[in-house]
C-alpha positions as protocol buffer text, in pm:
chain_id: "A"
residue {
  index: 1
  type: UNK
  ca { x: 1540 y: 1439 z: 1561 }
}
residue {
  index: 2
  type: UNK
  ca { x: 1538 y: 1291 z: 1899 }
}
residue {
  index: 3
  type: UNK
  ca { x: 1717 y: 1582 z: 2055 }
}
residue {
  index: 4
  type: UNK
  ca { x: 1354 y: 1772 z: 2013 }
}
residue {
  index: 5
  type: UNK
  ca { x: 1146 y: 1840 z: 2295 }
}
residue {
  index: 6
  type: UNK
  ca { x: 782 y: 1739 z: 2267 }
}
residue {
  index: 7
  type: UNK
  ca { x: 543 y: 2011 z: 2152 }
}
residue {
  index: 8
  type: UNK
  ca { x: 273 y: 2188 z: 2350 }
}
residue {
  index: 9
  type: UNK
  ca { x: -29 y: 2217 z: 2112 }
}
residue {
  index: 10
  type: UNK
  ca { x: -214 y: 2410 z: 2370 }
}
residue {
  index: 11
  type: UNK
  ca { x: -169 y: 2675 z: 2572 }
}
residue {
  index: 12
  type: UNK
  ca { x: -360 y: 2704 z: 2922 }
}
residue {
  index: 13
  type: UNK
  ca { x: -335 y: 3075 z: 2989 }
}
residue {
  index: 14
  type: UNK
  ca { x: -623 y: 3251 z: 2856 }
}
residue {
  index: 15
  type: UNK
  ca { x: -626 y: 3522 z: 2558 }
}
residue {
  index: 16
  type: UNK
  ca { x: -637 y: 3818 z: 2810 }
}
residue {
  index: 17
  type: UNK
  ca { x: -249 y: 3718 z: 2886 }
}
residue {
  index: 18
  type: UNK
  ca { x: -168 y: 3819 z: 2526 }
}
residue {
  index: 19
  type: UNK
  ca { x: -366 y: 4092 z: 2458 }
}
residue {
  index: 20
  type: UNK
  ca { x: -115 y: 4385 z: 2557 }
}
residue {
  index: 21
  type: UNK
  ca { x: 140 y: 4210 z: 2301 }
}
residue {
  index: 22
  type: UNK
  ca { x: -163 y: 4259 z: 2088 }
}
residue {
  index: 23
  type: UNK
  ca { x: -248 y: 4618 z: 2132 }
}
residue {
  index: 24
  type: UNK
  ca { x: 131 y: 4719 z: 2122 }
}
residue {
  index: 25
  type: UNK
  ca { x: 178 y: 4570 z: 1778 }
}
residue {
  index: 26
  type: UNK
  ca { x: -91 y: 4738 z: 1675 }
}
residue {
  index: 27
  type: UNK
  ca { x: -26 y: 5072 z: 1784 }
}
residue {
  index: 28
  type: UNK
  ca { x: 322 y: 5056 z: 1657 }
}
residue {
  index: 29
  type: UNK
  ca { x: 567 y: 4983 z: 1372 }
}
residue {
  index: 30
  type: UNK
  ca { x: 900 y: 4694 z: 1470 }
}
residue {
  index: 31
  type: UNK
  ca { x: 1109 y: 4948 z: 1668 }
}
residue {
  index: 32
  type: UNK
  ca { x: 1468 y: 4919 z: 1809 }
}
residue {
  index: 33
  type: UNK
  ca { x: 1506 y: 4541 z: 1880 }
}
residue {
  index: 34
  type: UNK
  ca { x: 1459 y: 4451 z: 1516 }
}
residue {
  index: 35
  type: UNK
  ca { x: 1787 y: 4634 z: 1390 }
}
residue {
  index: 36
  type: UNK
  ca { x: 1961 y: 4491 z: 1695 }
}
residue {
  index: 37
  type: UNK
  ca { x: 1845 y: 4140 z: 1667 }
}
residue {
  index: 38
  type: UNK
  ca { x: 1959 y: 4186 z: 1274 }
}
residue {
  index: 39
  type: UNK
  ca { x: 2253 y: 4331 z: 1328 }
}
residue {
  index: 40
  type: UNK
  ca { x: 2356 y: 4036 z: 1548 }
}
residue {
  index: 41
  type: UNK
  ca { x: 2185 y: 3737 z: 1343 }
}
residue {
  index: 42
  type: UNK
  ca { x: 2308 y: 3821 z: 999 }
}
residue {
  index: 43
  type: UNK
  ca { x: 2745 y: 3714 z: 1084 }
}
residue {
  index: 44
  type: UNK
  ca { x: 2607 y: 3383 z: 1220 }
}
residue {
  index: 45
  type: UNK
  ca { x: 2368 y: 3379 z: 947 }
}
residue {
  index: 46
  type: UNK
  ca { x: 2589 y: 3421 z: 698 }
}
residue {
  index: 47
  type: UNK
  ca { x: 2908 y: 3295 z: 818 }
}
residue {
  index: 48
  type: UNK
  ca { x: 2804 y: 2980 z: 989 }
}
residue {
  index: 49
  type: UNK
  ca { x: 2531 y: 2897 z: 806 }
}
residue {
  index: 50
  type: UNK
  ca { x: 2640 y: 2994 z: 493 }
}
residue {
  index: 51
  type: UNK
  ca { x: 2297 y: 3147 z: 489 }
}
residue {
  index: 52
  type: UNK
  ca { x: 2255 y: 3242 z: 108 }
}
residue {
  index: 53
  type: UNK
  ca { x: 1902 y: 3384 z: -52 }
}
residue {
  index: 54
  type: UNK
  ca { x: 1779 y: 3419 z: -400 }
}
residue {
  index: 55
  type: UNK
  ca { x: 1462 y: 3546 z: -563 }
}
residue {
  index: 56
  type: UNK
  ca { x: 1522 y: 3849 z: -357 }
}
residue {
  index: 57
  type: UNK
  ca { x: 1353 y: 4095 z: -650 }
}
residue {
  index: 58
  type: UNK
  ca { x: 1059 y: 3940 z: -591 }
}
residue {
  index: 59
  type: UNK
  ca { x: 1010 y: 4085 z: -238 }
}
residue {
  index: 60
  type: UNK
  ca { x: 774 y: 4363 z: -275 }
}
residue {
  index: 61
  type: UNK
  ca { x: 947 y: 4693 z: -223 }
}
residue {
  index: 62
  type: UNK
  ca { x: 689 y: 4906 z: -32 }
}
residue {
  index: 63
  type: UNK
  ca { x: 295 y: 4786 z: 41 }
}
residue {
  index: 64
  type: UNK
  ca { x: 151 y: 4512 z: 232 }
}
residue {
  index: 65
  type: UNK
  ca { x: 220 y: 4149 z: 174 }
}
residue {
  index: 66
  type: UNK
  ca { x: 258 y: 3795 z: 325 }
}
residue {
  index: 67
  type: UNK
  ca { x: 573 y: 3574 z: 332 }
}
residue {
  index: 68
  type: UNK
  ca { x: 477 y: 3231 z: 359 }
}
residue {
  index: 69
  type: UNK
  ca { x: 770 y: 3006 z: 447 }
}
residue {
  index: 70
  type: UNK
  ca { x: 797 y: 2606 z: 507 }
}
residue {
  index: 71
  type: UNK
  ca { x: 905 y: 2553 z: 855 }
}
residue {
  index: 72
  type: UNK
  ca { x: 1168 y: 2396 z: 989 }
}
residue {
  index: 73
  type: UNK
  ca { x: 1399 y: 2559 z: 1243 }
}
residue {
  index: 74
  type: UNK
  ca { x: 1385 y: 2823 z: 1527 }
}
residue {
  index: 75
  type: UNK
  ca { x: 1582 y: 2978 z: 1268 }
}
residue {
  index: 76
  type: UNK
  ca { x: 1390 y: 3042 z: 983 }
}
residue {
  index: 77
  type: UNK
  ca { x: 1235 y: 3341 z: 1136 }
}
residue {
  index: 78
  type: UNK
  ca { x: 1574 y: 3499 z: 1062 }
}
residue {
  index: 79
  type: UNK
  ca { x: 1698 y: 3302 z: 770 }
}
residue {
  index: 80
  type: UNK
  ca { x: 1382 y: 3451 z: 586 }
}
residue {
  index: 81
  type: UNK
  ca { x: 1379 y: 3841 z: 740 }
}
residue {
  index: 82
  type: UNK
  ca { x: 1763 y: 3927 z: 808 }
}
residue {
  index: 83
  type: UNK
  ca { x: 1860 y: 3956 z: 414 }
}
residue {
  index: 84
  type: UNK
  ca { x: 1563 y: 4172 z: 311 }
}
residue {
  index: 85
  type: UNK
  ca { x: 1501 y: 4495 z: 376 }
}
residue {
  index: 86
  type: UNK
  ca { x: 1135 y: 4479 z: 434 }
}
residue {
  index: 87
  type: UNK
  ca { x: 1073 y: 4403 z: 809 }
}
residue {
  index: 88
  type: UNK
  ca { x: 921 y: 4104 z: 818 }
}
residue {
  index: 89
  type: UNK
  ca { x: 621 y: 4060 z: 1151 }
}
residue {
  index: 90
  type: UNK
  ca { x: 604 y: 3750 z: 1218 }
}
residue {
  index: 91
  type: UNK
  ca { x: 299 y: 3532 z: 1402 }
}
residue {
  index: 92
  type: UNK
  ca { x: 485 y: 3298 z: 1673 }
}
residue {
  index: 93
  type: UNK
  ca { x: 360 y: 3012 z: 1890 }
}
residue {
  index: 94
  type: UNK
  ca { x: 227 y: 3180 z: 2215 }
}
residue {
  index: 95
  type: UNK
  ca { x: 445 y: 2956 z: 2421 }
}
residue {
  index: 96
  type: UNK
  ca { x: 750 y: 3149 z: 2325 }
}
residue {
  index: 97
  type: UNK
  ca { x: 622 y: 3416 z: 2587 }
}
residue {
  index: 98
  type: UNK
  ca { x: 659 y: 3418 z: 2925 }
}
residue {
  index: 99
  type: UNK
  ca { x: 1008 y: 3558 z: 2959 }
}
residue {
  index: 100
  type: UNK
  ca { x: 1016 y: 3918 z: 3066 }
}
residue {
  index: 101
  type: UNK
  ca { x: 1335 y: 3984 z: 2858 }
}
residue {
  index: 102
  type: UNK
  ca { x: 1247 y: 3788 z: 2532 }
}
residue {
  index: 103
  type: UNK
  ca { x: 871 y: 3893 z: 2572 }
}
residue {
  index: 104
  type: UNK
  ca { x: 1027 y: 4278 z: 2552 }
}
residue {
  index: 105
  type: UNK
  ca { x: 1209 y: 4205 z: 2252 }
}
residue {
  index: 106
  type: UNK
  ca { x: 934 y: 4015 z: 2073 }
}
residue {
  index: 107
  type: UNK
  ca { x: 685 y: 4294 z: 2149 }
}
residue {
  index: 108
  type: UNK
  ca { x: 910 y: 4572 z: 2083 }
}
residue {
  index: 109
  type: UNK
  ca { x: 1059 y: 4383 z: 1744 }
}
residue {
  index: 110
  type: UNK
  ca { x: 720 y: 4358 z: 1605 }
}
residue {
  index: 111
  type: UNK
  ca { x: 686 y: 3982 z: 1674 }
}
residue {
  index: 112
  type: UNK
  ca { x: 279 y: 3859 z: 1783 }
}
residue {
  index: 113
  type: UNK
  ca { x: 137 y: 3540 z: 1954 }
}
residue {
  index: 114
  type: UNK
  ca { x: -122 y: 3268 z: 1835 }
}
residue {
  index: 115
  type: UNK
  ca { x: -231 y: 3051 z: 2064 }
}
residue {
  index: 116
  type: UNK
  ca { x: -195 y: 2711 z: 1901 }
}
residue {
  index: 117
  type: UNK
  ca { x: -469 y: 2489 z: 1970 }
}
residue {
  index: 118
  type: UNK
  ca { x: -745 y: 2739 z: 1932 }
}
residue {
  index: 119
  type: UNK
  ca { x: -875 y: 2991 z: 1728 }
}
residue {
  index: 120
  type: UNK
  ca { x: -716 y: 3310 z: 1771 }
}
residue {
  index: 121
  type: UNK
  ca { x: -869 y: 3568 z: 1610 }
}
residue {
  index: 122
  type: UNK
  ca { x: -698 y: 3780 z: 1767 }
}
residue {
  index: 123
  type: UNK
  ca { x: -367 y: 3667 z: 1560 }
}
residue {
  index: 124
  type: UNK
  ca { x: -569 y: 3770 z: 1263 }
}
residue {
  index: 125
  type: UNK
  ca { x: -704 y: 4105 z: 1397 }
}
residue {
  index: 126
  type: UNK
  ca { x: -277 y: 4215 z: 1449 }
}
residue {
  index: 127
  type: UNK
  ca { x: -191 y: 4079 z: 1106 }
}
residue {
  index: 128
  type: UNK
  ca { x: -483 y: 4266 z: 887 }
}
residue {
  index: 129
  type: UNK
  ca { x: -369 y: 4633 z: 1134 }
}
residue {
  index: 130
  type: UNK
  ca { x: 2 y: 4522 z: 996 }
}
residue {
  index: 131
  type: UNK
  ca { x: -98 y: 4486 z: 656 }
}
residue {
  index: 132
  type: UNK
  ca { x: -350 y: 4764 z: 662 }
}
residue {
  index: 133
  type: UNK
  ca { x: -27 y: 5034 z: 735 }
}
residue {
  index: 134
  type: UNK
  ca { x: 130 y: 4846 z: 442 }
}
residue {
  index: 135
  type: UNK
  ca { x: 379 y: 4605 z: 623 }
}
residue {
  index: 136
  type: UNK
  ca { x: 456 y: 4273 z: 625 }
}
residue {
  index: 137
  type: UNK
  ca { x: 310 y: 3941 z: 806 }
}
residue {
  index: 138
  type: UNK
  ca { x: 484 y: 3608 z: 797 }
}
residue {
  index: 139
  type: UNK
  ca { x: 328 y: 3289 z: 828 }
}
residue {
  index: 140
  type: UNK
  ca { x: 467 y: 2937 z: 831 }
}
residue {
  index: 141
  type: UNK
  ca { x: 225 y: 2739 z: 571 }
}
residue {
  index: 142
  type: UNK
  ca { x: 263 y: 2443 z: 789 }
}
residue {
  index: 143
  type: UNK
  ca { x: 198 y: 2655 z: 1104 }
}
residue {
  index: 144
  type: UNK
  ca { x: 463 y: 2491 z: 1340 }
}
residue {
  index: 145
  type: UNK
  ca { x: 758 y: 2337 z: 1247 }
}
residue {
  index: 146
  type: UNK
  ca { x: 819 y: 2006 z: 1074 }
}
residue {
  index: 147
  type: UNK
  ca { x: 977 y: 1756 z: 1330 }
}
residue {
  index: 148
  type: UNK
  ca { x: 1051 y: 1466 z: 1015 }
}
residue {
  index: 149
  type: UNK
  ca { x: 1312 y: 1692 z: 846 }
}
residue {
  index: 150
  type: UNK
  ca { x: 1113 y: 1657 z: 553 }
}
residue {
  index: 151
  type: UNK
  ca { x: 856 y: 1922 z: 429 }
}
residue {
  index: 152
  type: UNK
  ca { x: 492 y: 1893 z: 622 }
}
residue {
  index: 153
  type: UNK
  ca { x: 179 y: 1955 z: 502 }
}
residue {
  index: 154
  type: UNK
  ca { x: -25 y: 2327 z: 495 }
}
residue {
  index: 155
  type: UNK
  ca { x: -244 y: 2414 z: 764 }
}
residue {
  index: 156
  type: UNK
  ca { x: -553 y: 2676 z: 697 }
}
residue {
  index: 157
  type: UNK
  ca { x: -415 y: 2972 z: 855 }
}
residue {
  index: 158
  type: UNK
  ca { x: -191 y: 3162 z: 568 }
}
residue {
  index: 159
  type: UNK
  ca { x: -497 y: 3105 z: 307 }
}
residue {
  index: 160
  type: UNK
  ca { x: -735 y: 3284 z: 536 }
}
residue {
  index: 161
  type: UNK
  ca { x: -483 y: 3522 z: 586 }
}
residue {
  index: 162
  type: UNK
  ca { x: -449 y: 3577 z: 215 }
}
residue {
  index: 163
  type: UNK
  ca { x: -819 y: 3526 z: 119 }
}
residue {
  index: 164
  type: UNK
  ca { x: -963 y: 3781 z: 409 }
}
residue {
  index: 165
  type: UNK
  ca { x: -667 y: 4046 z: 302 }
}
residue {
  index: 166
  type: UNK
  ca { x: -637 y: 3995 z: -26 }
}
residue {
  index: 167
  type: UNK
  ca { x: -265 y: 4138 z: -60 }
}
residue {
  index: 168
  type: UNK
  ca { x: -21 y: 3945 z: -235 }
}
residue {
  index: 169
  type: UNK
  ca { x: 168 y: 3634 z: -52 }
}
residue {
  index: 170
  type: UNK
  ca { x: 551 y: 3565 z: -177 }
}
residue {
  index: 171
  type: UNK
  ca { x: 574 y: 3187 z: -112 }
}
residue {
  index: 172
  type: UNK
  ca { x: 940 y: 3119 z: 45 }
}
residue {
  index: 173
  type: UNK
  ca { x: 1152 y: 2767 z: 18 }
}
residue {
  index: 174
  type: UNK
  ca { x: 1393 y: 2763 z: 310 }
}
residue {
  index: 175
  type: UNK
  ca { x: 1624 y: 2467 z: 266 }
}
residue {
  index: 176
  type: UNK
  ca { x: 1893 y: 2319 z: 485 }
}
residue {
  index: 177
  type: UNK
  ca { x: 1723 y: 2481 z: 830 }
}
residue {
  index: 178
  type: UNK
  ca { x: 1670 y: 2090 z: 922 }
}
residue {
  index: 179
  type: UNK
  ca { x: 2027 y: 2052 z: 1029 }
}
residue {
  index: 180
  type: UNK
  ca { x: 2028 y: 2321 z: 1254 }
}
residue {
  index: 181
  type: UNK
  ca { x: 2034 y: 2157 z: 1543 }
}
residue {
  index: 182
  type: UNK
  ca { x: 2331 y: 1958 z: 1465 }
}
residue {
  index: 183
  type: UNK
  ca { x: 2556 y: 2263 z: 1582 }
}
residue {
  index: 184
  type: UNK
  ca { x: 2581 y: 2007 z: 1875 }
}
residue {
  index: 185
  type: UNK
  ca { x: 2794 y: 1799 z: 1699 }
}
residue {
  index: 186
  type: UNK
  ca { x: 2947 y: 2087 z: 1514 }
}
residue {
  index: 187
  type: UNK
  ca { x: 2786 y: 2025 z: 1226 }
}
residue {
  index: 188
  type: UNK
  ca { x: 2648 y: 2348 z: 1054 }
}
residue {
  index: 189
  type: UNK
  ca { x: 2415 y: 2320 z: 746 }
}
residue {
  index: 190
  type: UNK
  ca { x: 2431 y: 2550 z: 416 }
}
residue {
  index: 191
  type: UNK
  ca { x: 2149 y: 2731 z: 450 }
}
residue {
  index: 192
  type: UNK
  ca { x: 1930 y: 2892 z: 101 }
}
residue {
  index: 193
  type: UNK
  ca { x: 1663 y: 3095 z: 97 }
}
residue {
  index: 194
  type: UNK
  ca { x: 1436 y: 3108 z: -209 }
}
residue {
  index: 195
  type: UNK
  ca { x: 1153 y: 3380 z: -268 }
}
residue {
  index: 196
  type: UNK
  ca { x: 898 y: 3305 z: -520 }
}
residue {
  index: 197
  type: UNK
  ca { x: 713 y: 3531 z: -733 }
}
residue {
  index: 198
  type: UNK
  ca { x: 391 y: 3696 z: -578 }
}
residue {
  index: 199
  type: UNK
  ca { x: 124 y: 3552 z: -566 }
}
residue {
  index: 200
  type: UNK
  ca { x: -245 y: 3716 z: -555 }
}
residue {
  index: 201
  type: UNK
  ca { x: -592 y: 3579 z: -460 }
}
residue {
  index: 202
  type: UNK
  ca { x: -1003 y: 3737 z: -483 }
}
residue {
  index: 203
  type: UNK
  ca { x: -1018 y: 3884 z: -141 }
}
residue {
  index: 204
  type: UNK
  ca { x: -1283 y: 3711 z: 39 }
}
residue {
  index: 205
  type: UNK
  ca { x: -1479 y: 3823 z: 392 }
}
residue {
  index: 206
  type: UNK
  ca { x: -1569 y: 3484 z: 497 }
}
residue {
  index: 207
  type: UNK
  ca { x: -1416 y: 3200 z: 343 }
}
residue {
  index: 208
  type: UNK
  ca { x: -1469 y: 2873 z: 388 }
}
residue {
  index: 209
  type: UNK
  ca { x: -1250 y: 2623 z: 608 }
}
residue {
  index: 210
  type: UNK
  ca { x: -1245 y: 2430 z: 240 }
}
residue {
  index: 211
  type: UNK
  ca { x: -1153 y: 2752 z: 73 }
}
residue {
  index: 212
  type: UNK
  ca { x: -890 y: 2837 z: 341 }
}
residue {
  index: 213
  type: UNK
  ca { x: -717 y: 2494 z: 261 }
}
residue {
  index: 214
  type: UNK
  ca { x: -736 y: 2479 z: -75 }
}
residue {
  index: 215
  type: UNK
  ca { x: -570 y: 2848 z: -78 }
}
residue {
  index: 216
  type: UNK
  ca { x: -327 y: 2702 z: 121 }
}
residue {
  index: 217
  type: UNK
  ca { x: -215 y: 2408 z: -44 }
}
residue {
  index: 218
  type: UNK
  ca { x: -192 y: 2643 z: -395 }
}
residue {
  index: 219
  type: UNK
  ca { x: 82 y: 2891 z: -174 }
}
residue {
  index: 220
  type: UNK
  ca { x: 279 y: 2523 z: -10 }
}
residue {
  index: 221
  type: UNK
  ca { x: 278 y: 2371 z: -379 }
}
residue {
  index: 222
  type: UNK
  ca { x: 474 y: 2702 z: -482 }
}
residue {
  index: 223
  type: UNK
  ca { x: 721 y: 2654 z: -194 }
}
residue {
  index: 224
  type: UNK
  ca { x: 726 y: 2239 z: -264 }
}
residue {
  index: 225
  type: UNK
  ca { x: 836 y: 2340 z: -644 }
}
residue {
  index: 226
  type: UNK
  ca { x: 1114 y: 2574 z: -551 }
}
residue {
  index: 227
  type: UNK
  ca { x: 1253 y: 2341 z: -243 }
}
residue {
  index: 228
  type: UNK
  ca { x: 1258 y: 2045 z: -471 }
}
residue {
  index: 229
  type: UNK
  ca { x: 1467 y: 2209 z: -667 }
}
residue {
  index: 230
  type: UNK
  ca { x: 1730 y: 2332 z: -414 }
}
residue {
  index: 231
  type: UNK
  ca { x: 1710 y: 1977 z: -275 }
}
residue {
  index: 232
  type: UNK
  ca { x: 1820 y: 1817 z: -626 }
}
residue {
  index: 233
  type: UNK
  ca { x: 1994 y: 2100 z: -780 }
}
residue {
  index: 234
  type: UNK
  ca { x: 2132 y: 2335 z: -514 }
}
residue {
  index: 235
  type: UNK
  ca { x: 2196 y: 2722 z: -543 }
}
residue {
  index: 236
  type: UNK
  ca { x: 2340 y: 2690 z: -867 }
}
residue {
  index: 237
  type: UNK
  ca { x: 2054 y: 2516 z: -1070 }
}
residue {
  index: 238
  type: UNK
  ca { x: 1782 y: 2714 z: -891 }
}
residue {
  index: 239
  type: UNK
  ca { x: 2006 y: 3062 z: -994 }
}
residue {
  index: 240
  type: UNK
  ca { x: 1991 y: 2920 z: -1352 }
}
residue {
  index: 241
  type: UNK
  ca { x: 1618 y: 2829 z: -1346 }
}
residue {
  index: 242
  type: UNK
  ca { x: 1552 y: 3177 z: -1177 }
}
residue {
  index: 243
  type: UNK
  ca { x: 1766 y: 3332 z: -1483 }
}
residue {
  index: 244
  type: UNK
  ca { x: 1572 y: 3117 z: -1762 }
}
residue {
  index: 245
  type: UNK
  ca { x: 1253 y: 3224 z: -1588 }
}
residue {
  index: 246
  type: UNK
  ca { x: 1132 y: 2906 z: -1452 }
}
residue {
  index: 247
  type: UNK
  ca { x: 996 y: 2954 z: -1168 }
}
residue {
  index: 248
  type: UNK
  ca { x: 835 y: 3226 z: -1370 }
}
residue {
  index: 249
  type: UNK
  ca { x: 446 y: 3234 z: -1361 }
}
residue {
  index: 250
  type: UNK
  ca { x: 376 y: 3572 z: -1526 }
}
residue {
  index: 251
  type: UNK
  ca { x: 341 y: 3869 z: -1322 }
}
residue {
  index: 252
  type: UNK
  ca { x: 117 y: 3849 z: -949 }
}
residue {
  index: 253
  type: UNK
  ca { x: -188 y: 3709 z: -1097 }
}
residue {
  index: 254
  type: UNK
  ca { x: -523 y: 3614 z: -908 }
}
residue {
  index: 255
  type: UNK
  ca { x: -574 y: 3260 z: -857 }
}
residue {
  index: 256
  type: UNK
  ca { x: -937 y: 3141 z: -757 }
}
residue {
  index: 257
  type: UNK
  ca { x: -997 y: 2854 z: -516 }
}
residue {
  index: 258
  type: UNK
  ca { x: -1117 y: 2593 z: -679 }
}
């Protein structure tokens, strides 16, 4: 890990800077960029990476919902969206922008900034439009990346987002995205990608920070249960436990802070 460049929690240009990414979003569904940026992610995906994903029934077909992925590579925002059909929005770092090109094709493929370090409501205003025209937000549960190559632990954000909406939130296990910067040494990981059944919570106007984290850590669990598994028994023995219904927890179901 000592390749990685140190993080920038903060970002110094103020919210005005963002808001026409905002508004666009808004206004409009992913357009062109996302089928190109697909088309051209899913060989290297696939082919490289061995990119591989299972659970994929348990991606809502039409409505709104949340992925909620662990986080561990620039990659995952493709590992998770290129083999679905649903197009996945996801909420990046704000200091991804500042690019004219890149800031084009983020816009324009239906990607939105939070600025880190603060609270962007903002973030939240663009993900409840998304969801309210029946799309789809994702949302790391550990907010940035993990820099230990190990799993993290769940920030606040992706309960709010699933209290305050109140749509369901497929929790995602990506596993062998920590290697990804070893193509250095042309080394390329196997990547998996596993979806978890949906999971639903009471929607709630104003939760709690407490709430929000407690939310949370019930959606990073879920994730934490399937990765363990890929970890210790690979595609094969999570395929089997996805036949024998183990990861099984009944049909999307409400689950209450507590």
């Amino acid at each position: 890990m000592a390749d990685l460049k140190p993080q920038l929690y903060k970002d110094s240009r103020p919210p005005e800077y963002f808001q026409h990414f905002h508004d666009w979003i808004r206004a409009n569904p992913p357009g062109w960029t996302y089928e190109l940026v697909r088309m051209v992610m899913t060989p290297l995906l696939m082919f490289v990476y061995r990119g591989w994903t299972l659970g994929t029934q348990n991606v809502p077909p039409d409505g709104p919902f949340v992925l909620a992925p662990n986080h561990f590579s620039n990659l995952d925002h493709f590992f998770t969206a290129v083999f679905i059909r649903r197009k996945v929005q996801f909420m990046s770092k704000s200091q991804l922008y500042g690019n004219p090109v890149m800031d084009y094709i983020y816009r324009v493929g239906g990607v939105f900034p939070v600025r880190r370090g603060y609270r962007d409501d903002e973030a939240f205003v663009t993900a409840y439009t998304i969801l309210e025209r029946g799309g789809c937000v994702g949302m790391y549960c550990e907010g940035g990346r993990s820099r230990s190559g190990r799993l993290g632990e769940p920030k606040a954000g992706v309960g709010r987002l699933a209290l305050e909406s109140g749509v369901p939130v497929v929790p995602v296990a990506i596993h062998g995205s920590a290697g990804v910067r070893a193509w250095r040494r042309f080394r390329f990981p196997k990547v998996t990608v596993l979806f978890g059944e949906p999971i639903t919570f009471p929607q709630r106007s104003d939760p709690t920070h407490e709430e929000q984290m407690v939310t949370s850590q019930q959606i990073f669990d879920r994730v934490k249960e399937m990765y363990v598994v890929l970890e210790a028994e690979g595609r094969k023995g999570a395929s089997r436990k996805l036949r024998d219904r183990e990861f099984a927890h009944g049909p999307a179901r409400e689950h209450a802070p507590s």
